[in-house]
Residue, then its C-alpha position, 0 to 999 in steps of 0.5 A: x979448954x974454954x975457947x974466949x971469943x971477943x965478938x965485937x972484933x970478930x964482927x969487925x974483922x968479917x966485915x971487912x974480910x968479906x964487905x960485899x957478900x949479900x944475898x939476892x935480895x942486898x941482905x949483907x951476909x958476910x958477917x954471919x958467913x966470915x965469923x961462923x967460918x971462923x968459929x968452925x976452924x978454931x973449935x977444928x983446931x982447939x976441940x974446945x969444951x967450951x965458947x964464950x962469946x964476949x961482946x961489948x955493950x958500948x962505947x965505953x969512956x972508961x980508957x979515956x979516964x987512963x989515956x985522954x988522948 
């Protein structure tokens, strides 16, 4: 099994799960800590053989050619 991971919207969600999380010094480290914790509970669930991380390189306008709206 290849385990597919978008990791824009894992990003996006650790944020929000864990928004204040920092260390002493105001680092925000909710991000690494939320996604990392999240990543070890789907390789437990799915053994996967292997992860790919997928991210996005930017904004992107090519939905807007379809949906211009």
């Amino acid at each position: 099994m290849i385990l597919l991971i978008d990791g824009n919207n894992l990003a996006a969600r650790a944020n929000f799960a864990e928004p204040n999380l920092c260390r002493f010094d105001g680092t925000k480290t909710g991000v690494v800590y939320v996604s990392l914790r999240s990543i070890k509970s789907l390789i437990e669930t799915f053994s996967p053989e292997k992860i790919i991380f997928v991210f996005d390189r930017g904004w992107s306008d090519w939905r807007l050619q379809f949906y211009p709206e």
